[in-house]
LOLOLO-113366 format. One record per residue (C-alpha): residue number from 1; x, y, z. Coordinates in steps of 0.1 Angstrom, whole numbers, m for minus. Example, Ala and Ser with C-alpha at 12.3 -4.5 7.8 and 13.67 -1.06 7.14 Angstrom:
BEGIN
<atom seq="1" xx="123" yy="m45" zz="78"/>
<atom seq="2" xx="137" yy="m11" zz="71"/>
END
This chain:
BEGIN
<atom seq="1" xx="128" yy="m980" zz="m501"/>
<atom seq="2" xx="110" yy="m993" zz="m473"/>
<atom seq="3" xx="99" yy="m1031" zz="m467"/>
<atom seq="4" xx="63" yy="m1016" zz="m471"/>
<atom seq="5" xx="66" yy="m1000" zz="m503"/>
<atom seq="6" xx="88" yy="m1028" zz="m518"/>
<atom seq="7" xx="57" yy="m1050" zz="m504"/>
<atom seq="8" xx="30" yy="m1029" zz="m521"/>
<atom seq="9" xx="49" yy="m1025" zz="m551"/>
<atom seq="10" xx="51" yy="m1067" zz="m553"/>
<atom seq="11" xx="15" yy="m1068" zz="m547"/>
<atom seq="12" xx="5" yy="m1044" zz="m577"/>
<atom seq="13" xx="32" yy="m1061" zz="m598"/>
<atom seq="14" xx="14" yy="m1097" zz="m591"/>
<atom seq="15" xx="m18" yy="m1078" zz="m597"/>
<atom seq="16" xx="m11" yy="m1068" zz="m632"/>
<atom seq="17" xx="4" yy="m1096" zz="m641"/>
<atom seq="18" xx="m31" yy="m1123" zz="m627"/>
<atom seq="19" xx="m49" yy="m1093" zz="m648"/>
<atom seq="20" xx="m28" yy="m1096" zz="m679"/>
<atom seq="21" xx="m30" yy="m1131" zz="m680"/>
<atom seq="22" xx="m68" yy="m1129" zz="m671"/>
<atom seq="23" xx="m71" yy="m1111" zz="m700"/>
<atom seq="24" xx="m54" yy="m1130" zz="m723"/>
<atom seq="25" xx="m84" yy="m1157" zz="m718"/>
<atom seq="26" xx="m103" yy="m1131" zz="m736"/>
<atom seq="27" xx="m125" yy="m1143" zz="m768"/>
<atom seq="28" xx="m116" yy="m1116" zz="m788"/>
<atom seq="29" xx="m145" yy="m1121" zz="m810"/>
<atom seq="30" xx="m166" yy="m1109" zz="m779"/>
<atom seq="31" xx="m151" yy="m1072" zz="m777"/>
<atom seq="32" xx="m172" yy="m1050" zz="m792"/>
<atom seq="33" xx="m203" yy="m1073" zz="m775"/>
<atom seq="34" xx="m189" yy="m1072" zz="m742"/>
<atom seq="35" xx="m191" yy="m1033" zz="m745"/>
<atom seq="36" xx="m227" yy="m1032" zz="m760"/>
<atom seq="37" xx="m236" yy="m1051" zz="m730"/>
<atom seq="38" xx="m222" yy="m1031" zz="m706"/>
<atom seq="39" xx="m237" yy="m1003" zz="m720"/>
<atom seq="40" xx="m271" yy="m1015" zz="m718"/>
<atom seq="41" xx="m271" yy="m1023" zz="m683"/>
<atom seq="42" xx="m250" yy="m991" zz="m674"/>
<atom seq="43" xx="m222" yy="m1010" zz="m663"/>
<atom seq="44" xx="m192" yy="m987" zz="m651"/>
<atom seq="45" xx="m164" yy="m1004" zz="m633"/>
<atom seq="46" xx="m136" yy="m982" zz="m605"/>
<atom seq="47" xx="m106" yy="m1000" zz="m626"/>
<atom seq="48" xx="m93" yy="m1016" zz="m654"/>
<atom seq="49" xx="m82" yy="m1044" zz="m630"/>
<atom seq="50" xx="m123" yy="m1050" zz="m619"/>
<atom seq="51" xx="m136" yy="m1047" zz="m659"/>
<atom seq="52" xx="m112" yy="m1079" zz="m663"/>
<atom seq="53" xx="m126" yy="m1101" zz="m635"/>
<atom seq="54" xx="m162" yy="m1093" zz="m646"/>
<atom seq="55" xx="m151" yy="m1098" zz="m679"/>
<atom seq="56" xx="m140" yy="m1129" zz="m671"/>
<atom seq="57" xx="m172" yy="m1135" zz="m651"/>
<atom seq="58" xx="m190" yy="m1124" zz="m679"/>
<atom seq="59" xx="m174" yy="m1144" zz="m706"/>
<atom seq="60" xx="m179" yy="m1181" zz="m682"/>
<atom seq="61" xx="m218" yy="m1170" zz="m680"/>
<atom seq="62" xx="m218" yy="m1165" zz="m715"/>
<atom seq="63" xx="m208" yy="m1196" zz="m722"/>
<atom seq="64" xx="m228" yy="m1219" zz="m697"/>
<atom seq="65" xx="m257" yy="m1198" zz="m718"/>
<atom seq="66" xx="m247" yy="m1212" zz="m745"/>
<atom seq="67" xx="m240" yy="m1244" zz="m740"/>
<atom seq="68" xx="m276" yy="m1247" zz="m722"/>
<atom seq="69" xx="m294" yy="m1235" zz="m753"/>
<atom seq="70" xx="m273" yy="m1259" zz="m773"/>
<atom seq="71" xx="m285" yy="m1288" zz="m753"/>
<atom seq="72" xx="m324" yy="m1270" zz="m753"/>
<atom seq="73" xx="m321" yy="m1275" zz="m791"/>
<atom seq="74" xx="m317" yy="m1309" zz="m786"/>
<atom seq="75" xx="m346" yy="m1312" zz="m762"/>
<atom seq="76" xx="m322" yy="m1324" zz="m731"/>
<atom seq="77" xx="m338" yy="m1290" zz="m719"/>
<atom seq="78" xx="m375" yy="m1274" zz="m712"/>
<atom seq="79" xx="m363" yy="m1239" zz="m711"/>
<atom seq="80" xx="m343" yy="m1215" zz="m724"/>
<atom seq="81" xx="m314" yy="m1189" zz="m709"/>
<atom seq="82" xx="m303" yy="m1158" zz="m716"/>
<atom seq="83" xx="m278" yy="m1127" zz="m707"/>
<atom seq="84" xx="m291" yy="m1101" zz="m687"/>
<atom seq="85" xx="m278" yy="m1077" zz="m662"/>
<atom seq="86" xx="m266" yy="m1100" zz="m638"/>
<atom seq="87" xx="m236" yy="m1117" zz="m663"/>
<atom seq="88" xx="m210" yy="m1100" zz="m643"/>
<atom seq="89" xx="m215" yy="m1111" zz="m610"/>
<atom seq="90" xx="m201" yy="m1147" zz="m595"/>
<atom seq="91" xx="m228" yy="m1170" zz="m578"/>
<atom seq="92" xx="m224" yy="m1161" zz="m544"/>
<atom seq="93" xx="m228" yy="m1119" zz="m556"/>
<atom seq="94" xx="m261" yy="m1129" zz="m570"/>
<atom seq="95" xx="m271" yy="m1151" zz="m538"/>
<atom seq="96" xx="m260" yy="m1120" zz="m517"/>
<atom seq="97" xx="m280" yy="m1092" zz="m538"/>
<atom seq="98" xx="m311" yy="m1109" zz="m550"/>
<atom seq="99" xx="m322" yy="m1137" zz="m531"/>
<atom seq="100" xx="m317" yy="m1134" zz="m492"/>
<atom seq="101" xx="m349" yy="m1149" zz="m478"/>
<atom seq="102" xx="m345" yy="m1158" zz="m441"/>
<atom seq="103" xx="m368" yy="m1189" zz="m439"/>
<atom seq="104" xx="m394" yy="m1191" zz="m409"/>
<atom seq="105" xx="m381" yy="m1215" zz="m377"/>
<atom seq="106" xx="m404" yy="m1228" zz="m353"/>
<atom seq="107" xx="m435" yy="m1221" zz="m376"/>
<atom seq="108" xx="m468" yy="m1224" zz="m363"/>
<atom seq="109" xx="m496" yy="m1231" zz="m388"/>
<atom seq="110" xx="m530" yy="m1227" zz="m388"/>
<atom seq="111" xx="m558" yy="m1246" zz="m401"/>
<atom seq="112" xx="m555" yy="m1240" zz="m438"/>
<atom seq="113" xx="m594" yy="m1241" zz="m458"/>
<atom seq="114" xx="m570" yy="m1252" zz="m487"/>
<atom seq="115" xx="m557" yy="m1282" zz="m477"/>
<atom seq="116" xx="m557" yy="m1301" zz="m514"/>
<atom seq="117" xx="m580" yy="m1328" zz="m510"/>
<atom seq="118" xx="m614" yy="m1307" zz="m509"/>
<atom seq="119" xx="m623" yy="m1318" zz="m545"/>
<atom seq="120" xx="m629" yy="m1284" zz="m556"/>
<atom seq="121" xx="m630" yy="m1279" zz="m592"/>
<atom seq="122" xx="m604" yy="m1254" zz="m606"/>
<atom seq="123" xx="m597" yy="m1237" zz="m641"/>
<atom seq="124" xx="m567" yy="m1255" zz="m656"/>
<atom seq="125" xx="m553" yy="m1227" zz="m667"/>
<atom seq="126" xx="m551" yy="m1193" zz="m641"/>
<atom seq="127" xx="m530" yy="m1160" zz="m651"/>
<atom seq="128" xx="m543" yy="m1130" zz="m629"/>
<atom seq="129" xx="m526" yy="m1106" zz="m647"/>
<atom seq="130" xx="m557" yy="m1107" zz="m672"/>
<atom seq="131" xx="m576" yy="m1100" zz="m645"/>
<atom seq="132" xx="m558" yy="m1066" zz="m632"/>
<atom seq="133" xx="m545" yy="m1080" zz="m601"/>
<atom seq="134" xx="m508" yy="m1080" zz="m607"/>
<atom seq="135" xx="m491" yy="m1044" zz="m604"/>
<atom seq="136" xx="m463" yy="m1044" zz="m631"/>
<atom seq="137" xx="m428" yy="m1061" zz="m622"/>
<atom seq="138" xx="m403" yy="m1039" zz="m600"/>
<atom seq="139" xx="m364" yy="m1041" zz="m598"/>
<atom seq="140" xx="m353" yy="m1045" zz="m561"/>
<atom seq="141" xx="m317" yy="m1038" zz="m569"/>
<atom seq="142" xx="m289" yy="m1051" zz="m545"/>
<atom seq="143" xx="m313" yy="m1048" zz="m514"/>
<atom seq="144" xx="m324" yy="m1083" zz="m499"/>
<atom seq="145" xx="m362" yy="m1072" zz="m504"/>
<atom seq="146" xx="m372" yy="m1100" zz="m526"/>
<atom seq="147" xx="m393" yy="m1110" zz="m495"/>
<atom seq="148" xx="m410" yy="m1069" zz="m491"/>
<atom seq="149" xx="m421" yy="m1074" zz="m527"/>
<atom seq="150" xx="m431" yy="m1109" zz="m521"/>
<atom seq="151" xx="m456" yy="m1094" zz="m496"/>
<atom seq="152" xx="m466" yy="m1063" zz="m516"/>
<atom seq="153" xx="m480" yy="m1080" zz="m544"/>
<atom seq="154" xx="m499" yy="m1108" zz="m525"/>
<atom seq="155" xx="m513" yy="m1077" zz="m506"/>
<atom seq="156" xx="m518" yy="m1062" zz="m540"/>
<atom seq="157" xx="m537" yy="m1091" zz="m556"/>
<atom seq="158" xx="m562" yy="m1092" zz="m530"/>
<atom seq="159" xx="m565" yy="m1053" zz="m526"/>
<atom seq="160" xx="m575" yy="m1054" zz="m560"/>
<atom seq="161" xx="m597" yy="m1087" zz="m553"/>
<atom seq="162" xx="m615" yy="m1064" zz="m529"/>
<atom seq="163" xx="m622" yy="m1033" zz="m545"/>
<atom seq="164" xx="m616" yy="m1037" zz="m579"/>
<atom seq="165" xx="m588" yy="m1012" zz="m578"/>
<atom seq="166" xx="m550" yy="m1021" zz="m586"/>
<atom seq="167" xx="m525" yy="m999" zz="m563"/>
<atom seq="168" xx="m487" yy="m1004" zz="m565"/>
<atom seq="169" xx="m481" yy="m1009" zz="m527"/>
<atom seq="170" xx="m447" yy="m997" zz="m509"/>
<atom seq="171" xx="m422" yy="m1026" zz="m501"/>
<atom seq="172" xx="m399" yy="m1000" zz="m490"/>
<atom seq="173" xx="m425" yy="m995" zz="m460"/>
<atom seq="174" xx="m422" yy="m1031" zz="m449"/>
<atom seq="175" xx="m383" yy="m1027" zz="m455"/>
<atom seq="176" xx="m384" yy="m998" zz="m433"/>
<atom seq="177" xx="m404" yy="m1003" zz="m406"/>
<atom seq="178" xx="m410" yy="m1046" zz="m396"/>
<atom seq="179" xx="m377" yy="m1050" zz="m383"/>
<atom seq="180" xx="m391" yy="m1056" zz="m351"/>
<atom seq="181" xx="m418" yy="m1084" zz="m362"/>
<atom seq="182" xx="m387" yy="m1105" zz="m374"/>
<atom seq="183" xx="m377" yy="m1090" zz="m405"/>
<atom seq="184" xx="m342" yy="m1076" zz="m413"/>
<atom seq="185" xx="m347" yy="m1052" zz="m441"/>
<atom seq="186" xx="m320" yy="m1051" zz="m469"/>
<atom seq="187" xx="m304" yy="m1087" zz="m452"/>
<atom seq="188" xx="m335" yy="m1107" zz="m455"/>
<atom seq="189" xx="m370" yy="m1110" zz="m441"/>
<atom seq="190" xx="m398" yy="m1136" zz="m446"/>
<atom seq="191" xx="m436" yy="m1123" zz="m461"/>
<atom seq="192" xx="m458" yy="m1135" zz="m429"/>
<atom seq="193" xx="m438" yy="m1109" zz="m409"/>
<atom seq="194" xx="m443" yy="m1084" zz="m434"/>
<atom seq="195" xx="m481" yy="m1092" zz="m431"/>
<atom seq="196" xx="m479" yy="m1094" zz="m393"/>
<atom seq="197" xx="m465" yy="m1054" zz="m396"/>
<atom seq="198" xx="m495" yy="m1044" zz="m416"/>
<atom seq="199" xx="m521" yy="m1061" zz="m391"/>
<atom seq="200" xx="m501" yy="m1040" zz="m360"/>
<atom seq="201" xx="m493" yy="m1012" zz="m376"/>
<atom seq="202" xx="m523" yy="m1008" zz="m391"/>
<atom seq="203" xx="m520" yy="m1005" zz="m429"/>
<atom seq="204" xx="m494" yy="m999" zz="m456"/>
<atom seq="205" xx="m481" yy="m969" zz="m475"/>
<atom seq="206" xx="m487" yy="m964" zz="m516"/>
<atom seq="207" xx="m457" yy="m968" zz="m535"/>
<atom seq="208" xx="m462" yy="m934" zz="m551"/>
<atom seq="209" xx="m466" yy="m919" zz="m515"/>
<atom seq="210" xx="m432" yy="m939" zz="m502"/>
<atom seq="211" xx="m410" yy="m946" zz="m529"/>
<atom seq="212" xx="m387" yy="m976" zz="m531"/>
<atom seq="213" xx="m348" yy="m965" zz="m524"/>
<atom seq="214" xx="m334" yy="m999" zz="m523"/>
<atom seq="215" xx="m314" yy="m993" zz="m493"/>
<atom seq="216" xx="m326" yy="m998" zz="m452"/>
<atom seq="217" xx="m341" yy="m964" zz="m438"/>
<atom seq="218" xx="m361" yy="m948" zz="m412"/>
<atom seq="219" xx="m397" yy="m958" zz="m407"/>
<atom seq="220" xx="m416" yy="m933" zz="m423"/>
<atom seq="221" xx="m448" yy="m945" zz="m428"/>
<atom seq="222" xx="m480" yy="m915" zz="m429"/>
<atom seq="223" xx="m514" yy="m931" zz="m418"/>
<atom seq="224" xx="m524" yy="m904" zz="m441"/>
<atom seq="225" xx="m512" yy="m926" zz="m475"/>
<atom seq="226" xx="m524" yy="m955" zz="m462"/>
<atom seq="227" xx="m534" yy="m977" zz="m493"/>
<atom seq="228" xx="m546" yy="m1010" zz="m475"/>
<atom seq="229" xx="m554" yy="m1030" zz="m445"/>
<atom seq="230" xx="m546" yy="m1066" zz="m437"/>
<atom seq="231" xx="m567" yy="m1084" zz="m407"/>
<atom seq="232" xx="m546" yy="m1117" zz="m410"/>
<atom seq="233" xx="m530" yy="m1141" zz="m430"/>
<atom seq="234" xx="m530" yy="m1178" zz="m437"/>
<atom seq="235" xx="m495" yy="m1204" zz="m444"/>
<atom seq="236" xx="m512" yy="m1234" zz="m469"/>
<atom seq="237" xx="m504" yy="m1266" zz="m461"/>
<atom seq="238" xx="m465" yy="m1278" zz="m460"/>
<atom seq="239" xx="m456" yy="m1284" zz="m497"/>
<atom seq="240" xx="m487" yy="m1296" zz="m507"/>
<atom seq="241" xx="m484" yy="m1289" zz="m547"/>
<atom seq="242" xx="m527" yy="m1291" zz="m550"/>
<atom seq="243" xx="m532" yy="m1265" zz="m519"/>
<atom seq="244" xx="m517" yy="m1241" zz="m536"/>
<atom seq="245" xx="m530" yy="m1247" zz="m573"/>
<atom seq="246" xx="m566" yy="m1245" zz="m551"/>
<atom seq="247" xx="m553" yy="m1213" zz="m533"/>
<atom seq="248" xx="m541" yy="m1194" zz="m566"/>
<atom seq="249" xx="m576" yy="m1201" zz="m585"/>
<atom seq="250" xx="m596" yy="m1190" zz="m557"/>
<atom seq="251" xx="m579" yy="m1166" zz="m539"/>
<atom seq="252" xx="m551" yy="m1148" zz="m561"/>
<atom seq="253" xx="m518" yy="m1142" zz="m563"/>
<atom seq="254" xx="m496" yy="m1161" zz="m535"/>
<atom seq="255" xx="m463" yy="m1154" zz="m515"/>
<atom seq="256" xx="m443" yy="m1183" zz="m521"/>
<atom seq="257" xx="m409" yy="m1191" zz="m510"/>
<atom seq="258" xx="m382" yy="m1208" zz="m540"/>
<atom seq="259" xx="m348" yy="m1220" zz="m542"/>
<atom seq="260" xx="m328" yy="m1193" zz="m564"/>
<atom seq="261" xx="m295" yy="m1207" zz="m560"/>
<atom seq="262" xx="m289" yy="m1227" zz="m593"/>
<atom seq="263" xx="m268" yy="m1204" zz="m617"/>
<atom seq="264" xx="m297" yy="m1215" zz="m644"/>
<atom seq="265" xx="m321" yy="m1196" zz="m627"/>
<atom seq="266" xx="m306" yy="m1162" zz="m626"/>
<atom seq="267" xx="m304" yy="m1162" zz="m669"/>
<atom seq="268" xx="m341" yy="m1180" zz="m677"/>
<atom seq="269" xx="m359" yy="m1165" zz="m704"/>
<atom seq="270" xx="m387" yy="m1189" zz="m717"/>
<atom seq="271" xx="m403" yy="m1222" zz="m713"/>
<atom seq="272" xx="m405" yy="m1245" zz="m683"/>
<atom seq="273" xx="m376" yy="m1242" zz="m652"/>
<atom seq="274" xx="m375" yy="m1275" zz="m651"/>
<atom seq="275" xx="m340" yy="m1282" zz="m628"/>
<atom seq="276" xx="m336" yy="m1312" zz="m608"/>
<atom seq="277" xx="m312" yy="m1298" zz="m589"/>
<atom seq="278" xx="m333" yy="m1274" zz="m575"/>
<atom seq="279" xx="m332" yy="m1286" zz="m538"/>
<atom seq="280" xx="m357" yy="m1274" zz="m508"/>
<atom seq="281" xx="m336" yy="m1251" zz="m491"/>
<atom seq="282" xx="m356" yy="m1217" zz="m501"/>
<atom seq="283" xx="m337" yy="m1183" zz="m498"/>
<atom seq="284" xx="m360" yy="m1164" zz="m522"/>
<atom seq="285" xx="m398" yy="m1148" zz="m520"/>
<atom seq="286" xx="m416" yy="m1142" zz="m551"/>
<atom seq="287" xx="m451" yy="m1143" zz="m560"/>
<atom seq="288" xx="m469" yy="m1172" zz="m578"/>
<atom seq="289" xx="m499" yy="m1154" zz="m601"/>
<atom seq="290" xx="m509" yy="m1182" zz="m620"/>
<atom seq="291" xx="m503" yy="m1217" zz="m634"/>
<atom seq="292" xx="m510" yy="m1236" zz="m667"/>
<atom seq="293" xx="m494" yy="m1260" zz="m689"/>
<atom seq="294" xx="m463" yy="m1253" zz="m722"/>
<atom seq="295" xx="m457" yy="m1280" zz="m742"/>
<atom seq="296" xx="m472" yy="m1309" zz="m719"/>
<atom seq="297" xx="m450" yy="m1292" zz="m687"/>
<atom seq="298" xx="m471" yy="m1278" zz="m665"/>
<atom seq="299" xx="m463" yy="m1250" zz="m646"/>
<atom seq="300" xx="m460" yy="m1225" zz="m617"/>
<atom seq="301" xx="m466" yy="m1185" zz="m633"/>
<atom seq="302" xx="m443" yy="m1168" zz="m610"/>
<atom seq="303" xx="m435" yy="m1130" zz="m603"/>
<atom seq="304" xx="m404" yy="m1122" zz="m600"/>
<atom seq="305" xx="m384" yy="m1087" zz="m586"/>
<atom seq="306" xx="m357" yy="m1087" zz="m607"/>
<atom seq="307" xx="m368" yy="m1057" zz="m635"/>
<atom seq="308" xx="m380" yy="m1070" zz="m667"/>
<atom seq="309" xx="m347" yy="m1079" zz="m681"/>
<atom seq="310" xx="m351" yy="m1112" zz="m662"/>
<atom seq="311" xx="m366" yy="m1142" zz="m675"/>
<atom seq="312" xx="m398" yy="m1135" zz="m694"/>
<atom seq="313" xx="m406" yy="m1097" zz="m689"/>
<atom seq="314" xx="m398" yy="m1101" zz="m655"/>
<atom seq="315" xx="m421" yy="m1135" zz="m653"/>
<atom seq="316" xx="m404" yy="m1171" zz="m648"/>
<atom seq="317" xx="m426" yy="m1204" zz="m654"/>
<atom seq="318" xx="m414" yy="m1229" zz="m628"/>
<atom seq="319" xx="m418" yy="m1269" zz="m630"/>
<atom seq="320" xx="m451" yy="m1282" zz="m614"/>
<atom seq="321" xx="m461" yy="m1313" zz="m599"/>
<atom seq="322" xx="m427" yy="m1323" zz="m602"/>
<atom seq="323" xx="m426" yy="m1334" zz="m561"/>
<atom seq="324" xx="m428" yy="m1294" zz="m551"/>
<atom seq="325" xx="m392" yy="m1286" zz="m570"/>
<atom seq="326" xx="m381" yy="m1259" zz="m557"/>
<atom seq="327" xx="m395" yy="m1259" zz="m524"/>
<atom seq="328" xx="m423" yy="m1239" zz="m542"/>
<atom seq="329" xx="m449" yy="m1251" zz="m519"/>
<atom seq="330" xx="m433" yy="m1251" zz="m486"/>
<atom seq="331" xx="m440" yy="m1219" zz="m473"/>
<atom seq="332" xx="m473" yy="m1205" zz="m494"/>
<atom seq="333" xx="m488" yy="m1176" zz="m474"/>
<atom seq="334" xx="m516" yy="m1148" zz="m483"/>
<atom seq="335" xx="m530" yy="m1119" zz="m465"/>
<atom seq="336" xx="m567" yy="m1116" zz="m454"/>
<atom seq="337" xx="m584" yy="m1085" zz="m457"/>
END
């Protein structure tokens, strides 16, 4: 037997044995749930060796679930957590598939109208789903696009604003084809570049006419499926909390830029996302629709491209006027049409 093969067969010796003695950290009790669940999120695995470690992945998100709603119960938290598809992945997986947002260096802004001390009077309460602005929550998959959809639906909002019509727009469109105003399709992106596209290019696609695929492609947008225009867009006022409560009641849905790192986030279901540890260092784009108060917490309504097995049918109600947590005001941006 050569050195090599005496190596490799060492290496898948050690192998089974880590896995054996991985799997022997199994809850037993959790069998017959840990195969419900991976049924319901059609979870198929290349080897028994793999449906250990996510086992084990899954079983140490389980219990920091748990443990979380244990402490809810007690009122030491303002939210609640649950499993969804995303129990089998480690931190840095979730970080690498769901929220690669490439904040904006060197950014130039604008005079903003909204710049939080106008005195405007605004509703307290502001959901413009009821008002048929807000397409219905999409799944972006393992692509980087949480920026794309970001864009789409601020675009949406104020297509719908405009005509009174609600089209799902194509973030595979802005994935495709504005690489070369800054954005880098599956790997990240940031919204004004998606907006600066539009206003070149002109327009964007329908989703029905260019499909999401959830992967990088060739720019194929048709001028013939063109669904809307943008003329410009606008960045609100550097983490000003007010400026953006101002800008969501009067102008619609906003892009907005969070921090989706904390392991919390990924399993919310209800309540507040009330985390202190949230920092300021953004790496996801989603899309703030509303605001309002739960329970004395008031509160960011914030679209999410996760599915709908995240959070609150897809939805996530984030702390507000809690010193911008989150970084949720840092970076607020809208199209003009």
């Amino acid at each position: 037997m050569s050195s090599t093969q005496t190596g490799l067969m060492l290496a898948s010796l050690l192998l089974i044995t880590l896995c054996e003695g991985m799997a022997a950290m199994f809850d037993s009790r959790f069998d017959n749930h840990w195969e419900l669940w991976k049924g319901t999120h059609s979870k198929v695995y290349q080897s028994q060796e793999e449906d250990i470690f996510r086992r084990v992945l899954w079983e140490k998100n389980l219990m920091l679930i748990t443990k979380h709603n244990l402490e809810a119960s007690m009122g030491l938290h303002t939210y609640d957590l649950s499993m969804n598809f995303m129990g089998d992945l480690t931190e840095e997986e979730i970080l690498q598939f769901f929220a690669t947002l490439t904040p904006p260096t060197n950014l130039q802004r604008a005079p903003s109208p909204f710049a939080g001390a106008t005195g405007a009077k605004v509703p307290d309460t502001v959901d413009w789903r009821e008002k048929d602005c807000v397409t219905k929550v999409k799944m972006q998959g393992s692509c980087g696009s949480c920026w794309a959809f970001s864009a789409a639906g601020a675009l949406e909002g104020q297509l719908a604003r405009k005509t009174g019509k609600l089209v799902d727009l194509s973030p595979q469109n802005l994935v495709d084809c504005s690489t070369k105003y800054g954005n880098h399709g599956c790997n990240g992106g940031f919204m004004h570049h998606a907006f600066e596209y539009v206003i070149k290019n002109p327009g964007i696609d329908s989703d029905a006419s260019y499909p999401y695929k959830g992967v990088d492609g060739q720019c194929l947008y048709n001028p013939a499926y063109r669904a809307a225009n943008c003329s410009s867009y606008s960045f609100l006022p550097e983490g000003d909390e007010s400026a953006l409560k101002e800008a969501v009641a009067n102008i619609g849905p906003i892009s907005v830029a969070i921090d989706a790192r904390q392991p919390r986030f990924a399993f919310y279901r209800s309540g507040v996302y009330n985390d202190p540890s949230c920092t300021q260092k953004v790496n996801h784009g989603v899309l703030a629709v509303g605001y309002g108060a739960l329970n004395g917490q008031n509160y960011w309504l914030v679209k999410n491209s996760w599915g709908t097995s995240f959070g609150d049918q897809g939805y996530i109600r984030m702390a507000r006027d809690q010193n911008n947590q989150c970084g949720i005001a840092l970076y607020g941006c809208y199209p003009i049409m």
